[in-house]
C-alpha positions as CSV (number, residue, x, y, z in Angstrom):
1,X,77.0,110.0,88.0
2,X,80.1,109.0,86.1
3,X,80.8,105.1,86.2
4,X,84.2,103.8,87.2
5,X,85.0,102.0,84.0
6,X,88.7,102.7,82.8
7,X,88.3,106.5,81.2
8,X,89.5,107.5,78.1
9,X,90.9,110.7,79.3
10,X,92.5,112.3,82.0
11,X,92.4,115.7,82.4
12,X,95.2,117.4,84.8
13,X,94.6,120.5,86.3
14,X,97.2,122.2,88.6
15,X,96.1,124.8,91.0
16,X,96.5,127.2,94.0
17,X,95.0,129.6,95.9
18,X,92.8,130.3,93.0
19,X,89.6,128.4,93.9
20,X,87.0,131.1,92.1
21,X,88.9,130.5,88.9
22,X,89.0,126.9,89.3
23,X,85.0,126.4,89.8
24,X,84.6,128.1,87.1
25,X,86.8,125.7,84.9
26,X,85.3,122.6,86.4
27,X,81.9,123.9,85.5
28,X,82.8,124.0,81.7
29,X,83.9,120.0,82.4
30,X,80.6,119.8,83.4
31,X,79.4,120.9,80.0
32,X,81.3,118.9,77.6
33,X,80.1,116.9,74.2
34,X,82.6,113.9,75.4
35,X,80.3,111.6,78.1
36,X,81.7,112.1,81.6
37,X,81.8,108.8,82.1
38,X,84.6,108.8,79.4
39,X,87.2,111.5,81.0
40,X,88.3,111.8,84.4
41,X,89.3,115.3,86.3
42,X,92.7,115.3,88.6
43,X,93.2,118.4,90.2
44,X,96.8,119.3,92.2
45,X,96.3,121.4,94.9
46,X,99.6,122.8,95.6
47,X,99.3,123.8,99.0
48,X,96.7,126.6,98.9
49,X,95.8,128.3,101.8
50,X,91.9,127.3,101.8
51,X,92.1,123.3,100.5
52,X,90.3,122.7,97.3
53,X,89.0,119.8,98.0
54,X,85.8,121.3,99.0
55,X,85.7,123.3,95.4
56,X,86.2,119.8,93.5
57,X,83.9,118.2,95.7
58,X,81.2,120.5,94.6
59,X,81.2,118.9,90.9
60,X,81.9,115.2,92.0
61,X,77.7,114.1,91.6
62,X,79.0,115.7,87.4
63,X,82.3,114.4,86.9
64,X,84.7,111.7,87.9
65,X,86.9,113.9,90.2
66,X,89.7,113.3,92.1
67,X,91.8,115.7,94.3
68,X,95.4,115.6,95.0
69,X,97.1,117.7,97.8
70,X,100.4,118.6,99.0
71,X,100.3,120.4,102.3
72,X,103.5,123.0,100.8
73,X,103.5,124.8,98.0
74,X,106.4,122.7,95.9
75,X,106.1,124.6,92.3
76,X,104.1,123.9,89.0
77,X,105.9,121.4,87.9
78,X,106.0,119.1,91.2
79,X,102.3,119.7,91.3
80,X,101.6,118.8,87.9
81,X,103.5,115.4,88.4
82,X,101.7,114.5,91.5
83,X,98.5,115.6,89.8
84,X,99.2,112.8,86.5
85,X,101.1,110.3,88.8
86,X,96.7,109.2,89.8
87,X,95.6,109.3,85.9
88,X,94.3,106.4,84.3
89,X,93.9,107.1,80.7
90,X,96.1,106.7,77.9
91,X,95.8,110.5,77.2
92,X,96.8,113.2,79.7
93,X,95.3,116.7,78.8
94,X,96.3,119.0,80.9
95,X,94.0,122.5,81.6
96,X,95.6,125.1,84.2
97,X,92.6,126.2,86.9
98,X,91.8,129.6,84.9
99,X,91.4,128.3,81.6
100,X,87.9,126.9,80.7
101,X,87.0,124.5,78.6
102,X,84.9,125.0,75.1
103,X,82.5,122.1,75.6
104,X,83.8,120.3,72.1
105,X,87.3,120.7,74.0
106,X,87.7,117.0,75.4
107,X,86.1,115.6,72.4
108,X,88.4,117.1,70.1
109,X,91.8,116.1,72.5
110,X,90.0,112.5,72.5
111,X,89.5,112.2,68.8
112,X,93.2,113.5,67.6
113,X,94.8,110.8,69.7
114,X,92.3,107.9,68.9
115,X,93.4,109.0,65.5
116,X,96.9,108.1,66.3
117,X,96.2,104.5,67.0
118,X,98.5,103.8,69.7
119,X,101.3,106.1,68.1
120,X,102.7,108.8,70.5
121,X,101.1,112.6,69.7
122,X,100.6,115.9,71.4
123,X,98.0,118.2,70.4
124,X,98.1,121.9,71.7
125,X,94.9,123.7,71.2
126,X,94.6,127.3,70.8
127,X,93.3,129.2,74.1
128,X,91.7,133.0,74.1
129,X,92.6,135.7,77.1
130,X,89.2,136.9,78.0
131,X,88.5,140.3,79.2
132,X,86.0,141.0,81.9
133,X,82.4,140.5,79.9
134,X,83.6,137.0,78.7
135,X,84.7,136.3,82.6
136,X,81.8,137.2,83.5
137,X,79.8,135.3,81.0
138,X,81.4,131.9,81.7
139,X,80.5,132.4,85.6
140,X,77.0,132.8,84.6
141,X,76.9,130.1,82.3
142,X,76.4,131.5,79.3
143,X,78.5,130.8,76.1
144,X,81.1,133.2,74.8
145,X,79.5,135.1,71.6
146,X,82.4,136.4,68.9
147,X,81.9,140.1,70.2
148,X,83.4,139.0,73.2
149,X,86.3,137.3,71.0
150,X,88.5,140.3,70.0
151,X,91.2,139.4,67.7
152,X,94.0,141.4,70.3
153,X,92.6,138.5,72.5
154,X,93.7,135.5,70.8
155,X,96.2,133.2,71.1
156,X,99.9,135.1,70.1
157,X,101.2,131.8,69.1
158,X,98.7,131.8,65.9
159,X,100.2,135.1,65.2
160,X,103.5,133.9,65.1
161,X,102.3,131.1,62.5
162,X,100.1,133.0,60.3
163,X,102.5,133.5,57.7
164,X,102.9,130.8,55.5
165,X,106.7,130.1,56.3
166,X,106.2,129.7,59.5
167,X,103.3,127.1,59.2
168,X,106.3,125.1,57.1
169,X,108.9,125.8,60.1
170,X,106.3,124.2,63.0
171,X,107.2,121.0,62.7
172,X,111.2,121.8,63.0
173,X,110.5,123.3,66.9
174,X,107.4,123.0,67.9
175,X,107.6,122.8,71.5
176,X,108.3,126.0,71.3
177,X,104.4,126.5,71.1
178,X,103.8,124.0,73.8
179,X,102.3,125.8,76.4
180,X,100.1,123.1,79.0
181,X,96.8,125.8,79.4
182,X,95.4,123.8,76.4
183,X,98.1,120.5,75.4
184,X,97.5,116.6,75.9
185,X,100.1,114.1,75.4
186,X,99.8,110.1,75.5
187,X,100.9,108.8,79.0
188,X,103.5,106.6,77.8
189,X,105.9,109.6,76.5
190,X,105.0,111.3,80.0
191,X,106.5,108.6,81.9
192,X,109.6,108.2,79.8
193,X,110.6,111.9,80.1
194,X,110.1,111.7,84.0
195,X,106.9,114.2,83.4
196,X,107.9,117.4,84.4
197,X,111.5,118.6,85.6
198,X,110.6,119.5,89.5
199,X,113.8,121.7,89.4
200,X,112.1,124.5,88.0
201,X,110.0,126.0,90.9
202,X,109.9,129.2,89.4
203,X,107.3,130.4,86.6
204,X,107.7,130.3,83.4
205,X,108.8,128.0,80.5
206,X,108.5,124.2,82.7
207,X,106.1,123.4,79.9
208,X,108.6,124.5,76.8
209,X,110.8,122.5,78.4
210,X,108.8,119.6,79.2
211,X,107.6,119.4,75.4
212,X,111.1,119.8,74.7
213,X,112.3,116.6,76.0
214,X,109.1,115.1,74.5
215,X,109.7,116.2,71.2
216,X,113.5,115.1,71.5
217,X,112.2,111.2,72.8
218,X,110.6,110.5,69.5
219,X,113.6,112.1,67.2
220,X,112.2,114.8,66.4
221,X,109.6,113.5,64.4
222,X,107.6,116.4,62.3
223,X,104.4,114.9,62.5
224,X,104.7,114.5,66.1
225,X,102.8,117.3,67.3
226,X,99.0,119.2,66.0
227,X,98.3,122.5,66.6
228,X,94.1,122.5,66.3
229,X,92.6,126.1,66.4
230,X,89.2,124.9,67.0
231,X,90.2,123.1,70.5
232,X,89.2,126.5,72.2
233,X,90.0,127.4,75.7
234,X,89.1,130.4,77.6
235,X,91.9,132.1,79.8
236,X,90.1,134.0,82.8
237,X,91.1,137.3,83.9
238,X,93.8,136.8,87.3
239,X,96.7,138.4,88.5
240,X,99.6,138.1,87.1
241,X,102.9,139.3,89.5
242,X,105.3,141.5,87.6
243,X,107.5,139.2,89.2
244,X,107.0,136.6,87.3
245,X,109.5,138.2,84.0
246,X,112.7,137.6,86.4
247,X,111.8,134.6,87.8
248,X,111.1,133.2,84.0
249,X,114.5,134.9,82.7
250,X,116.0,132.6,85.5
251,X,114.3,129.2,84.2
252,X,115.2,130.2,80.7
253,X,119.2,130.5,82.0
254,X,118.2,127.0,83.3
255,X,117.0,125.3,80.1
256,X,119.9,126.6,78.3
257,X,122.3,125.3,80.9
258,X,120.3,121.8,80.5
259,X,120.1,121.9,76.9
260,X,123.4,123.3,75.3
261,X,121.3,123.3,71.8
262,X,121.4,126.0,69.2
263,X,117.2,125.6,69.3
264,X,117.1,126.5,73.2
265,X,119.7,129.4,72.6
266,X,117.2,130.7,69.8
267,X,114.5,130.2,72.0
268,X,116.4,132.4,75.0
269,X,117.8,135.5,72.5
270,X,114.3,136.5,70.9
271,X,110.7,136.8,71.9
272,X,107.9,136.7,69.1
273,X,104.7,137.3,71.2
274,X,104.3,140.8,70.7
275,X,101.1,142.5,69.9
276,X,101.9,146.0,70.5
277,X,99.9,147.2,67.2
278,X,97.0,145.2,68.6
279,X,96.9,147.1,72.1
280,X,97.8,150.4,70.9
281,X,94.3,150.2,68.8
282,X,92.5,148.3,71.8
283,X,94.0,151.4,74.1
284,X,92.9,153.7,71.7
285,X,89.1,152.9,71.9
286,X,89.3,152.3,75.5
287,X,90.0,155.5,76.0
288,X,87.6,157.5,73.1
289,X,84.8,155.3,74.6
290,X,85.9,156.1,78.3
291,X,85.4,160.0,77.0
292,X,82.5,159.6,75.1
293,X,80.6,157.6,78.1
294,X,81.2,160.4,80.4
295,X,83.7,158.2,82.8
296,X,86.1,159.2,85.1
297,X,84.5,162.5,86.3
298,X,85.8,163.9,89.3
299,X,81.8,164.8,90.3
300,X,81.9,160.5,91.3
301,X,85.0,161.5,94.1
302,X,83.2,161.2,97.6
303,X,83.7,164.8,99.6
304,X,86.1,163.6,102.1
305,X,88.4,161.9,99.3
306,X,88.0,165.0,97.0
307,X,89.3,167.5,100.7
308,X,92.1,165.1,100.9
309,X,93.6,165.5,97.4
310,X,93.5,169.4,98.1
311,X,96.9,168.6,100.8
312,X,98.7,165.8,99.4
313,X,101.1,164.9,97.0
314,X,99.1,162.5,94.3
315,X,98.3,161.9,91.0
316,X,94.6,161.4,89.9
317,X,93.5,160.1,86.7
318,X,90.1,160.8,85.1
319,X,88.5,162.6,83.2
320,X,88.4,166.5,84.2
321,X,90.3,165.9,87.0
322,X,92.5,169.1,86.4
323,X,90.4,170.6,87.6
324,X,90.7,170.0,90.8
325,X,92.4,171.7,93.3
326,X,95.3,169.4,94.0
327,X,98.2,169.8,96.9
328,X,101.5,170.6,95.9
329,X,103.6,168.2,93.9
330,X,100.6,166.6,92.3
331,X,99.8,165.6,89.0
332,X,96.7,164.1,86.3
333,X,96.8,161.8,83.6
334,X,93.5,164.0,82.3
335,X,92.8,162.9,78.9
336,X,89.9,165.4,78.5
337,X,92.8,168.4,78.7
338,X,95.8,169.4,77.3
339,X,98.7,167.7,77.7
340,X,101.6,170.2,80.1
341,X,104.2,169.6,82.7
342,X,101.7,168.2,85.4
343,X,99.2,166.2,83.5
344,X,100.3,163.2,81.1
345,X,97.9,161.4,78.2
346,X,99.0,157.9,80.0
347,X,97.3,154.7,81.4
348,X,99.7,154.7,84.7
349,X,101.0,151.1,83.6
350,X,104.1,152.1,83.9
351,X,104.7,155.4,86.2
352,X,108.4,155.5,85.7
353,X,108.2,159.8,85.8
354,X,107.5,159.2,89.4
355,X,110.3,158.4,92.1
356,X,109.6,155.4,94.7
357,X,107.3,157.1,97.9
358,X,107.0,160.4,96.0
359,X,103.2,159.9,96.2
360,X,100.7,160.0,98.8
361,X,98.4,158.2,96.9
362,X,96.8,157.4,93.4
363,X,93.4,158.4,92.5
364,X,91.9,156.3,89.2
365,X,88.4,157.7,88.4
366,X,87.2,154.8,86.2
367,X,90.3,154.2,83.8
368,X,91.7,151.3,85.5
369,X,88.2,149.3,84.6
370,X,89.6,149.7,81.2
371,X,93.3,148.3,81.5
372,X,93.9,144.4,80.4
373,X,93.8,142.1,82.4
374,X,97.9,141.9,82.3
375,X,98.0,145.4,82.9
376,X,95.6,145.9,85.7
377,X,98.2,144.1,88.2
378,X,101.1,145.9,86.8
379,X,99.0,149.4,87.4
380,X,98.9,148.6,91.2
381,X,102.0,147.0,91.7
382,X,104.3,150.1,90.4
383,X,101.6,152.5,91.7
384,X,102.5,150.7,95.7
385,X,106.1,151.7,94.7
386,X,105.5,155.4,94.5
387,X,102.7,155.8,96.4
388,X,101.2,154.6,100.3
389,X,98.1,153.6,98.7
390,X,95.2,153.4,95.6
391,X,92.2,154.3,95.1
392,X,90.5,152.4,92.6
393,X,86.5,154.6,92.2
394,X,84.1,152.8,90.3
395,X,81.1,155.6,89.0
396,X,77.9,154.2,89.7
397,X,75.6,154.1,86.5
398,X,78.7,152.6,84.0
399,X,77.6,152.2,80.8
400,X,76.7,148.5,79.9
401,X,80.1,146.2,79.7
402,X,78.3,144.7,76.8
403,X,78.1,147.7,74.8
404,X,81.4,148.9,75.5
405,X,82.9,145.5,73.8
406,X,85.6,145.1,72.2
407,X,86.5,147.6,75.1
408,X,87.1,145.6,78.3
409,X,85.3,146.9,81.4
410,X,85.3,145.9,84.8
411,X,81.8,145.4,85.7
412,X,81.9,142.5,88.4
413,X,83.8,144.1,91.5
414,X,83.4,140.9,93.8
415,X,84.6,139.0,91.2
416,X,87.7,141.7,91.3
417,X,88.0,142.2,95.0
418,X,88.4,138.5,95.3
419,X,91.0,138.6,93.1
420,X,93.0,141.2,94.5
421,X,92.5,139.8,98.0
422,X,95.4,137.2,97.2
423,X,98.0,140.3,97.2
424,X,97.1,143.4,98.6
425,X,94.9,144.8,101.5
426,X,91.7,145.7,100.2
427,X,88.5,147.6,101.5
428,X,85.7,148.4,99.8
429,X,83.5,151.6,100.1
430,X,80.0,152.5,98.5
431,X,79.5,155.6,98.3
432,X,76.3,158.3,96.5
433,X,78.2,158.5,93.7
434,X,81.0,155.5,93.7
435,X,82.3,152.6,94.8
436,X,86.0,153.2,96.2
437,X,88.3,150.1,96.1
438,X,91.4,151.0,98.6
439,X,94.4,149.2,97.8
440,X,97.5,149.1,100.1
């Protein structure tokens, strides 16, 4: 049991309605080289539906834990303020509720700043966007190995600071890399910028902002803020609404009406996260190995699905699925055959050949298992725009996720139906030969 002596870190950690995720991340806390009588854990519970107390609660005979909840949701920002507003420590690290912590993590946070002396810092660490082997890994236990680690995984901001300029042009903007999955900050500079600006309710770019007015306190001091690679973080797969692009479009009209600086205006007119070359090649195996295993055969469709597709408009995706005989209006994304008029060599990401309700329904034998976790969501929240409903048919007798790496492959399909329970009505069906996920 922690003692109650003043800690020398506090560790912030907003969440809502994503309990799962968040056990998971206090479990790593649980783990960490840095004694736990040293740190303290605040969690912000920002309304959710089921209280988190209980989840914290869970890890409070391992950590010093402490749980803060507002009965409405008020927005990240709010939440994160009400969250640091019971911290202790001199240092404020905040963690979001799906990122997990490498167990040197708090150690390395703890060090930079003791290294300061009393002088105001912020350290961002570098954080990894797992696919579903290395979720599935860290709610087991187990470590992440480096085959789990794929490159198209890592942080973007390290791309955009891998060439040698732009290591030199960090330290003239770099809040622009300050993103508060992975970032600690000494309280003092917290409370002078007012923490977080509670105007912005929407997602996206609080943080930027946040770090903006930090890095604008000090002067705009170069050696104000670190970037450390080796303070690792773990993102967890989770939804992510394709909503969220507008809402962040309308924050960034925000900070640039706030801050009438040339740096915001930069910040607003270009976007240097891309890693299209990295996906295409990801996609690429994805969809060889998806071929090679034998996925996606429409031999897994249970009869009375299979008698349906015969009389309705839809489009099926798999491997073979041509064919099938298919009711007017219907189309494949069949990778194992030719490319024509009805059948398309596409992930069904983006579905824009398809008018809103022109669909009865989608049929995906196996492919969406290999879609990111980023692209998963956006596959069923287009697809409910031309279609009533999804089938989502898992064969039985997948090949193992391990071997499949750097592939991602849904393996775990409570840990997915829990997840998609949040925004869709879902029922599950185990069939002979598959296990149907029906989205609506």
């Amino acid at each position: 049991m922690p003692t109650m002596e003043q800690p020398r870190l506090s560790v912030v950690i907003p969440a809502h309605n994503n309990g799962a995720a968040l056990d998971t991340t206090l479990a790593s806390l649980t783990r960490q080289t840095l004694p736990p009588d040293e740190f303290e854990v605040i969690v912000g519970d920002d309304g959710s539906a089921v209280p988190l107390t209980t989840v914290a609660q869970r890890h409070a005979d391992r950590l010093r834990i402490d749980c803060v909840r507002s009965e409405t949701n008020r927005g990240r920002s709010a939440n994160r303020n009400a969250a640091a507003a019971r911290a202790r420590a001199d240092t404020l690290l905040f963690l979001d509720a799906d990122t997990v912590a490498h167990p040197t993590l708090l150690a390395r946070h703890r060090a930079h700043h003791d290294a300061l002396d009393g002088r105001p810092g912020v350290l961002l660490g570098q954080r990894y966007d797992l696919d579903w082997a290395g979720a599935d890994a860290l709610r087991r236990g187990e470590p992440i190995g480096a085959e789990m680690l794929d490159a198209e995984r890592g942080d973007p901001r390290l791309e955009d600071i891998s060439h040698p300029q732009r290591i030199r042009d960090f330290p003239s903007a770099p809040w622009v890399l300050g993103l508060t999955h992975n970032a600690s900050v000494d309280r003092e500079s917290f409370l002078r910028v007012g923490g977080f600006d509670e105007t912005m309710v929407k997602w996206g770019f609080e943080d930027l902002e946040f770090f903006y007015r930090i890095f604008h306190l000090h002067g705009a001091r170069p050696d104000l803020f670190a970037l450390d690679v080796e303070a690792t973080s773990y993102h967890l797969p989770h939804f992510r609404k394709t909503s969220n692009g507008l809402a962040s479009m309308d924050n960034m009209k925000y900070l640039l009406r706030k801050h009438l600086r040339y740096d915001v205006e930069v910040l607003y007119s270009i976007n240097t996260f891309g890693r299209h070359l990295g996906r295409i090649r990801l996609y690429g195996q994805a969809i060889d190995a998806y071929r090679r295993e034998g996925l996606g055969r429409p031999t897994a469709l249970p009869a009375a699905l299979r008698a349906e597709l015969a009389t309705r408009a839809a489009l099926v995706i798999g491997n073979g699925v041509s064919t099938l005989e298919l009711g007017p209006d219907s189309q494949t994304f069949d990778h194992d055959a030719p490319p024509g008029p009805t059948n398309s060599h596409l992930l069904g990401t983006v579905l824009q050949q398809f008018k809103a309700g022109a669909l009865d329904l989608i049929v995906n034998i196996d492919l969406w298992r290999c879609l990111l976790p980023e692209d998963l969501p956006a596959f069923l929240t287009r697809g409910l725009l031309k279609a009533d409903r999804i089938e989502l048919v898992a064969t039985h007798g997948a090949p193992d996720q391990r071997a499949m790496l750097p592939v991602p492959l849904v393996a775990d399909l409570d840990y997915l139906t829990d997840m998609l329970h949040q925004h869709f009505d879902v029922t599950v069906g185990v069939h002979d030969t598959a296990t149907v996920v029906t989205i609506r």
